[in-house]
C-alpha positions in Angstrom: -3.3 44.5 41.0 -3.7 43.9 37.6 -6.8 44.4 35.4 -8.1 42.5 32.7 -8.0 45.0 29.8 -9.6 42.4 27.2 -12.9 43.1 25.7 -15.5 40.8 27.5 -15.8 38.6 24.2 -12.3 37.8 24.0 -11.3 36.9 27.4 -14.1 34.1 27.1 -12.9 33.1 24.1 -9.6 32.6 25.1 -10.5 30.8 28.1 -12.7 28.2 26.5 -10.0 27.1 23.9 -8.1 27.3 27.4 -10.1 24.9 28.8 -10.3 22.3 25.6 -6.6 23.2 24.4 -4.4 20.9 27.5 -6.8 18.0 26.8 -6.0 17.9 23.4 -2.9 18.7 23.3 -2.1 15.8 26.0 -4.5 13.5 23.6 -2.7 14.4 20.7 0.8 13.5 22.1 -0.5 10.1 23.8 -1.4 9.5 20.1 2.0 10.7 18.4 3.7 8.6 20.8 1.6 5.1 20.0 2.6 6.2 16.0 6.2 6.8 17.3 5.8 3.8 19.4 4.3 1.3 16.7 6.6 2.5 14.0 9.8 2.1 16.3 8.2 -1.6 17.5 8.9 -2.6 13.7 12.4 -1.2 13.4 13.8 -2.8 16.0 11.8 -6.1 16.4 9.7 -6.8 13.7 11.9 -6.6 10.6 14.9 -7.7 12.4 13.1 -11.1 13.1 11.8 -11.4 9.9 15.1 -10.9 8.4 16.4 -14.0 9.5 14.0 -16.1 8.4 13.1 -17.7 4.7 11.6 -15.9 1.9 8.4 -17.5 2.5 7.8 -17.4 6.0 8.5 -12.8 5.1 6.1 -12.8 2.6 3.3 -14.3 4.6 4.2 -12.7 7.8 4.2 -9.2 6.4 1.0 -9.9 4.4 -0.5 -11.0 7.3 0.6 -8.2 9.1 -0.4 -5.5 6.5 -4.1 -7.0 6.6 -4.3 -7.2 10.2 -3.5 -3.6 10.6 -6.3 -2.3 8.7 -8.3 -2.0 12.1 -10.7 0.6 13.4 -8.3 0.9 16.5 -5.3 1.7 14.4 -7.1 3.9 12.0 -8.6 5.6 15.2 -5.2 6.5 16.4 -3.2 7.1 12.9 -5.9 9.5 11.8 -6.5 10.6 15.3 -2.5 11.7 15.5 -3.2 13.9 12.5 -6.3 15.8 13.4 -5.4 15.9 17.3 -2.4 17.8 16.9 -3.3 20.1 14.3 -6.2 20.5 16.5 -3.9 21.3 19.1 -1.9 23.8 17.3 -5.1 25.7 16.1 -6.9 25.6 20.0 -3.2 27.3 21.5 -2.8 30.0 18.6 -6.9 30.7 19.4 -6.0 30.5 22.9 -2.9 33.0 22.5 -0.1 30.4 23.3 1.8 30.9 20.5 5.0 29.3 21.1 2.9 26.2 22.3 1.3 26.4 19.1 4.5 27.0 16.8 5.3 23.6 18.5 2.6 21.7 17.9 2.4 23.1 14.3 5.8 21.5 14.1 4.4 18.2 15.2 1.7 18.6 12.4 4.2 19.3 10.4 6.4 16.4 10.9 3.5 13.5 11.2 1.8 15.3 8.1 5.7 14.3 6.6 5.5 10.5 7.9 1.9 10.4 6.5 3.1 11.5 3.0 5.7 8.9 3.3 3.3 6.4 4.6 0.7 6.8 1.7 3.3 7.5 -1.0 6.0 4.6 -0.2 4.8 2.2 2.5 1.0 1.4 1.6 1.7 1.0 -2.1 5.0 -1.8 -1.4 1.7 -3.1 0.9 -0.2 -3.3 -1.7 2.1 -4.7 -4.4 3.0 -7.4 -1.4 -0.3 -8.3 -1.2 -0.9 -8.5 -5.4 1.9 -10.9 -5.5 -1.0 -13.4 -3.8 -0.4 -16.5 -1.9 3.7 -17.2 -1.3 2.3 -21.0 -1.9 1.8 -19.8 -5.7 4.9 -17.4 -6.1 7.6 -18.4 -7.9 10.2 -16.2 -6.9 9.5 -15.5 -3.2 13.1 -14.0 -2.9 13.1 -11.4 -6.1 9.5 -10.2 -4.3 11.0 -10.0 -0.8 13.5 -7.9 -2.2 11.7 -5.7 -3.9 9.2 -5.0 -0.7 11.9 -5.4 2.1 14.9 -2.5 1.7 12.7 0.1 0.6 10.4 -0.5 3.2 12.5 -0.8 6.0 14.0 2.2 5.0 11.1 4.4 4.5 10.0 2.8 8.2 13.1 3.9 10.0 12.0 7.5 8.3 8.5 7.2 9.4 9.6 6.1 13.5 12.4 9.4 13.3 9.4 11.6 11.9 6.8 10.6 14.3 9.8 10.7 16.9 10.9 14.4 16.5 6.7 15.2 16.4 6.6 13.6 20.1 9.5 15.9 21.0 8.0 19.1 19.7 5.2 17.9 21.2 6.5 17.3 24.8 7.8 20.6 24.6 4.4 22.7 23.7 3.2 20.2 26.8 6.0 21.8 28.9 5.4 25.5 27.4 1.8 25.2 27.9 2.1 24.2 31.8 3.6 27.5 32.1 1.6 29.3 30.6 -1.3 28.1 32.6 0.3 28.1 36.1 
C-alpha cells in the first residue's frame, strides 16, 4: 500500500488544478482546432474560389469577408485559443504533469507564432484591402488584388500549418494527461 508522503497543502493543490486542468485542456484543443479549422477552410476553399474569379468580385468578397469576421464569436474563440492553452500549460505544470504541460506549452508556443503572423502580415494586408475603399471607385482592381492576394495566401497556409502542429501537440498532452489520471 502506498502512502501519500505530500504535505497536506500540496496534495490539495495539486488536485484542484487536477480537477480544472482536463477541462481546459479539452477547451483549449476544441478551440485550436476551430483556428486550425477556420484557417484550413480558407486554404483550400475560400481562396481557391476566389481565384478564379475577376478582380472585382476578390476585392469585395475579401472586404466583405475581413468585416464580417470582426465578430464577438470569432474573437471569443481566437483569443480564447491563446489564453486556454497557455492556461492549460500553466494548470498541468501546477498540477505536476509536466510532459502534458511541455506539450501544451508547445501549442502556446506555436498559436502564439500564428498570432504574430496574423497581427504582423494578415490584419495589416486587411486593412490596406479595406483603405483601397469601394472596388466601384478603384482604378486598378488587379495591381490591388495583387498586392493583397500572394502574400496573404501565403502567410494563411502558414497560419493553418501553425495552428495545425498546436492541435497535434495538443492531442498529445490530451493523450498524456489520460494517463496520468487513470
Amino acid at each position: 500500500m502506498r502512502t501519500n508522503t505530500m504535505p497536506h497543502h500540496e496534495a490539495t493543490h495539486t488536485e484542484s488544478g487536477g480537477r480544472v486542468a482536463g477541462p481546459v485542456l479539452v477547451g483549449s484543443t476544441i478551440a485550436m482546432g476551430l483556428m486550425a479549422g477556420l484557417f484550413f477552410a480558407f486554404d483550400v476553399s475560400v481562396m481557391p474560389g476566389l481565384a478564379v474569379g475577376d478582380d472585382r468580385t476578390y476585392v469585395t468578397a475579401m472586404q466583405h469577408i475581413n468585416r464580417s469576421i470582426e465578430n464577438g464569436v470569432f474573437g471569443l474563440v481566437f483569443v480564447g485559443a491563446f489564453v486556454a492553452t497557455g492556461a492549460a500549460a500553466w494548470l498541468q505544470h501546477r498540477a505536476g504533469r509536466r510532459r502534458v504541460a511541455l506539450w501544451a506549452g508547445a501549442a502556446t508556443a506555436l498559436y502564439v507564432l500564428a498570432l504574430v503572423v496574423t497581427m504582423g502580415v494578415n490584419v495589416p494586408l486587411n486593412n490596406d484591402l479595406a483603405a483601397a475603399g469601394d472596388p466601384a471607385g478603384i482604378h486598378d482592381l488587379a495591381a490591388v488584388r495583387e498586392k493583397f492576394a500572394g502574400t496573404w495566401v501565403a502567410t494563411n497556409m502558414l497560419r493553418t500549418a501553425l495552428c495545425t502542429a498546436g492541435l497535434g501537440a495538443l492531442a498529445r498532452a490530451l493523450v498524456l494527461h489520460g494517463r496520468a489520471t487513470r
